[in-house]
C-alpha positions in Angstrom: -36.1 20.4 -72.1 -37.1 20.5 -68.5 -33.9 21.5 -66.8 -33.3 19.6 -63.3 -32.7 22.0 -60.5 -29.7 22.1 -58.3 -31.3 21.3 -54.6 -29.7 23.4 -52.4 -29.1 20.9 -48.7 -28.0 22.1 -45.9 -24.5 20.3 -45.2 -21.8 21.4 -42.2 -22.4 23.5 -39.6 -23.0 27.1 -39.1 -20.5 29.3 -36.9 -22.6 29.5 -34.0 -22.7 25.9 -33.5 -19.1 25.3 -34.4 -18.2 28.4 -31.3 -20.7 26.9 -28.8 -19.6 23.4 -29.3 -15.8 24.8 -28.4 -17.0 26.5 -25.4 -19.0 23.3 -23.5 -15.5 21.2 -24.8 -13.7 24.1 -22.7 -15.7 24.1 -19.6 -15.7 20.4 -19.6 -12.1 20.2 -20.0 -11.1 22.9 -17.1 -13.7 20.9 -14.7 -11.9 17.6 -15.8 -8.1 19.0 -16.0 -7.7 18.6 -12.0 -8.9 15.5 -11.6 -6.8 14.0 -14.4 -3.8 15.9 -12.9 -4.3 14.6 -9.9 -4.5 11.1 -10.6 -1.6 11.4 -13.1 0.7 12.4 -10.1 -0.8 10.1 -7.5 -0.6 6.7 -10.5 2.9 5.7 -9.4 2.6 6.2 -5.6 1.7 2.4 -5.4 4.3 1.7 -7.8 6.6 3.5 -5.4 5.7 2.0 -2.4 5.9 -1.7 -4.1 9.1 -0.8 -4.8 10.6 0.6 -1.0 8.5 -2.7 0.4 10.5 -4.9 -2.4 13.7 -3.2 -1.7 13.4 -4.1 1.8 12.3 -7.3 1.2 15.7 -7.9 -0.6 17.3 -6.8 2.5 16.0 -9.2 4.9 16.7 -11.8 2.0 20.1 -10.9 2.2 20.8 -10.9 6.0 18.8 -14.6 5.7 21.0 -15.9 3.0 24.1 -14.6 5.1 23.1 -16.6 8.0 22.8 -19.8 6.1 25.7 -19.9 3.8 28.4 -18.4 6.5 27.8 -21.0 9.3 27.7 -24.4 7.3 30.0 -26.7 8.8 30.8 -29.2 6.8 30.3 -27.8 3.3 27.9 -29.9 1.4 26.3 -28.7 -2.0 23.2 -27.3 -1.9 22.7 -28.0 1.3 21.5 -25.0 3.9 22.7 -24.7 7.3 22.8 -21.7 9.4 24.2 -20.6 13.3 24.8 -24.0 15.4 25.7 -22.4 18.5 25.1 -19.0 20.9 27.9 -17.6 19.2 27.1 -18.0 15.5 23.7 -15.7 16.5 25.7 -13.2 18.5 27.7 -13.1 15.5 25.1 -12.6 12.8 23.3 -10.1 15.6 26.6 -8.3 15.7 26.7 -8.2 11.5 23.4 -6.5 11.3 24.0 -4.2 13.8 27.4 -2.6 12.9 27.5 -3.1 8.8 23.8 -2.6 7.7 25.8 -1.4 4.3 26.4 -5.3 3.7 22.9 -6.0 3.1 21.4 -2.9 1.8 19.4 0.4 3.1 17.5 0.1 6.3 17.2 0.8 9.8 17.1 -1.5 12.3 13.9 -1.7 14.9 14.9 -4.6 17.0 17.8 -7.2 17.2 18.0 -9.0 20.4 17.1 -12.8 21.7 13.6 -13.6 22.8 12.3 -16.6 24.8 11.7 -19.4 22.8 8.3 -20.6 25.0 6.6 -17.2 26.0 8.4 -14.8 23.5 8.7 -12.0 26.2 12.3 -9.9 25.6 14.1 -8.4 23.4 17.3 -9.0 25.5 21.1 -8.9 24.5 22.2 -12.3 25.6 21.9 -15.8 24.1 21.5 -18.9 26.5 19.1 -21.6 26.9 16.1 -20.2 27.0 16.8 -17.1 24.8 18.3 -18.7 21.9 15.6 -17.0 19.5 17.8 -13.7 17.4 14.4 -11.9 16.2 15.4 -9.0 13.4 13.2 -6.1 12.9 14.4 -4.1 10.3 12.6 -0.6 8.7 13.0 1.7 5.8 12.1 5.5 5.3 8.2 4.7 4.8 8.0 3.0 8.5 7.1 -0.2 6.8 9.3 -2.7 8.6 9.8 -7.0 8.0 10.8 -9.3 10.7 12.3 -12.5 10.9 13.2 -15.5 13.8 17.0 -17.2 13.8 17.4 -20.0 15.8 20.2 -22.6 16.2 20.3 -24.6 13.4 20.7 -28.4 14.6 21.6 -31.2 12.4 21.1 -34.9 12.7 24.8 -36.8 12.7 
């Protein structure tokens, strides 16, 4: 009988391999691990900021829907007015001035009356040629949103 002999292969690997294979893993990891930390703290910056710009996007929504739903004159559904006169924009000026709480968090940059041709002010007074309420409004970040009031005038 011929007896078959067992062949020996070489299979796995030895210790030397296995302990220099973990020490390239480990100096690749420690060059890596401050790069991945750093982006993992910096990922939701823009998420963040998205959210303050948002936020104060919502604010200036606010102080816009305020203007058209308090001065509507004859109530008519779904129907937008907004200020008719000097004194509904002194009033809405005077509203996001003293009770910035109303609308939300925010500081305000500018709130006065420009001229409606050449756009040079801000000044305190409405009239005829000043009859423009621009609102700057700010949050912590400095990023700031503007908007223009006017009189609202309605065909009879």
């Amino acid at each position: 009988m011929i007896r078959a002999k067992k062949i020996l292969t070489k299979k796995g690997f030895t210790l030397i391999e296995v302990i220099i294979t973990f020490i390239v893993l480990s100096v690749v990891i420690a060059m890596m691990a401050p790069f991945f930390g750093t982006n993992f703290r910096q990922s939701s910056a823009p998420m963040f900021n998205l959210q303050q710009a948002t936020s104060l996007q919502a604010v200036m929504e606010n102080i816009i829907s305020d203007s058209d739903n308090s001065f509507l004159f004859p109530p008519v559904t779904g129907q937008k007015s907004g200020p008719t006169s000097c004194a509904d924009l002194i009033t809405l000026q005077g509203r996001i001035s003293t009770s910035p709480s109303n609308y939300g968090a925010y500081t305000v940059v500018q709130n006065g009356f420009i001229n409606n041709t050449t756009l040079a002010g801000p000044l305190t007074n409405c009239d005829a040629t000043h009859n423009i309420l621009q609102v700057t409004i700010s949050d912590t970040k400095g990023e700031t949103v503007t908007s223009l009031f006017t009189i609202f005038i309605t065909a009879l």
